[in-house]
C-alpha positions as CSV (number, residue, x, y, z in Angstrom):
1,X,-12.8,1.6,28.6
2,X,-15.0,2.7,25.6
3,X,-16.6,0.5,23.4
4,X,-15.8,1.7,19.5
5,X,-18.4,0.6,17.0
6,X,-17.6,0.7,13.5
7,X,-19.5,-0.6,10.3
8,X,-18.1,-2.3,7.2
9,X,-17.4,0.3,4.7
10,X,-17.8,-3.0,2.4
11,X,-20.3,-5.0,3.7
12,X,-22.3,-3.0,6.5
13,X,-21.8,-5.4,9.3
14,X,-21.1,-3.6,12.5
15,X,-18.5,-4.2,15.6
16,X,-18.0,-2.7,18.7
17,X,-14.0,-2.8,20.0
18,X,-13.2,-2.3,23.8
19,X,-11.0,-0.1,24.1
20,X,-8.8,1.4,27.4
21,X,-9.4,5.3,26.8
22,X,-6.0,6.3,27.5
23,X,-4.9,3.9,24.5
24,X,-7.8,5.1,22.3
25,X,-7.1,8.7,23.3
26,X,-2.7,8.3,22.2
27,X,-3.8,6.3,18.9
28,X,-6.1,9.6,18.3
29,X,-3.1,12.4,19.2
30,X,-1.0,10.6,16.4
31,X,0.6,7.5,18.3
32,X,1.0,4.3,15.9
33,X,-2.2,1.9,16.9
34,X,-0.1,-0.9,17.0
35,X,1.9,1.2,19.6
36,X,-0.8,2.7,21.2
37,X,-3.3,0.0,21.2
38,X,-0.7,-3.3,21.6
39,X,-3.6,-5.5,23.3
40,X,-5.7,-5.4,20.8
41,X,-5.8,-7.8,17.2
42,X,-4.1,-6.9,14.2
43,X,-7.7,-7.5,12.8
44,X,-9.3,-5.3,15.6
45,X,-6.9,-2.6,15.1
46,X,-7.4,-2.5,11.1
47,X,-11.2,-1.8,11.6
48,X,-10.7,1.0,13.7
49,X,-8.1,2.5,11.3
50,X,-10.1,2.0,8.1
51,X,-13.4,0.5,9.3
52,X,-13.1,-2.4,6.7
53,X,-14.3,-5.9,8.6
54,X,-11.7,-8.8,8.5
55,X,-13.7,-10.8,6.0
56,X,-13.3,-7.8,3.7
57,X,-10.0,-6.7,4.4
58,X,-9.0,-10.7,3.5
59,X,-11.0,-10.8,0.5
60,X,-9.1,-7.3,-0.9
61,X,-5.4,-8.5,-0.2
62,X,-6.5,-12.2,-1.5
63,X,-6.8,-10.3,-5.0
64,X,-3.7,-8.3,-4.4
65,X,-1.7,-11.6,-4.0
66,X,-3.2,-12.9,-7.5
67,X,-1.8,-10.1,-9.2
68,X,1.1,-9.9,-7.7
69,X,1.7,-13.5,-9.0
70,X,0.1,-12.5,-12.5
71,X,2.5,-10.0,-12.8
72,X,5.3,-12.5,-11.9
73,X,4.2,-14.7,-15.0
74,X,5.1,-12.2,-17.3
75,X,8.2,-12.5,-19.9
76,X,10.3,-9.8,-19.5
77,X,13.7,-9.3,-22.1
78,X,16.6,-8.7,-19.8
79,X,18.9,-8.3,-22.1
80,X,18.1,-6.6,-24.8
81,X,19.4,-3.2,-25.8
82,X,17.8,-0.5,-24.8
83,X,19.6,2.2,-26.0
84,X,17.2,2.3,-29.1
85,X,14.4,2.4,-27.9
86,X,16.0,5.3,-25.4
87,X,17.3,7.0,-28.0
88,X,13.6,7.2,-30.4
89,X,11.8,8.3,-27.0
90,X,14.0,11.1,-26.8
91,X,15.9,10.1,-24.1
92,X,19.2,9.5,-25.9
93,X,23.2,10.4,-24.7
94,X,24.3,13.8,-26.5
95,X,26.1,11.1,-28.7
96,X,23.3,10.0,-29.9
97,X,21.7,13.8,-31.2
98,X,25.2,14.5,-32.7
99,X,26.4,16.7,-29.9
100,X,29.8,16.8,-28.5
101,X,30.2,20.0,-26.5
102,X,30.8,23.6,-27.4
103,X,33.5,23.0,-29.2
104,X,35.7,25.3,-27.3
């Protein structure tokens, strides 16, 4: 077993993880640490990978959720046309620039 200790890259506070070696060692060579290291936490396993503490992992996805549902609130014109605006950003069909081919 080792005993990994890690401190908050937020906060500071510190915790040690026991970890089987040969599990520790795989997650190291590249193995997946929910496939390497299955027995531990989801929270346990997210402080080794990017030493942020479960209070301050929570804390950072709580204010992902609220903007996600900010961003949800917003009025959005589905159907409008947007050929124009297409079209003045330069991103018109050849129709649109009065071309038509080569003319061959």
């Amino acid at each position: 077993m080792k005993n990994i200790t890690n401190c908050c890259l937020f906060c500071g506070v510190s915790k040690s993880i026991l970890v089987e070696a040969d599990h520790f060692d795989a997650w190291q060579c590249g193995v997946l640490a929910q496939d390497a290291m299955p027995n531990l936490t989801i929270s346990d396993r997210e402080f080794l990978i990017s030493k942020v503490c479960p209070t301050c992992f929570d804390s950072m996805t709580e204010s992902d959720e609220e903007s996600d549902e900010e961003s949800d609130d917003l009025d959005f014109d589905c159907d409008s046309d947007d050929g124009d605006a297409l079209a003045s950003a330069g991103h018109g069909t050849d129709e649109d620039y009065g071309y038509f081919g080569d003319g061959e």
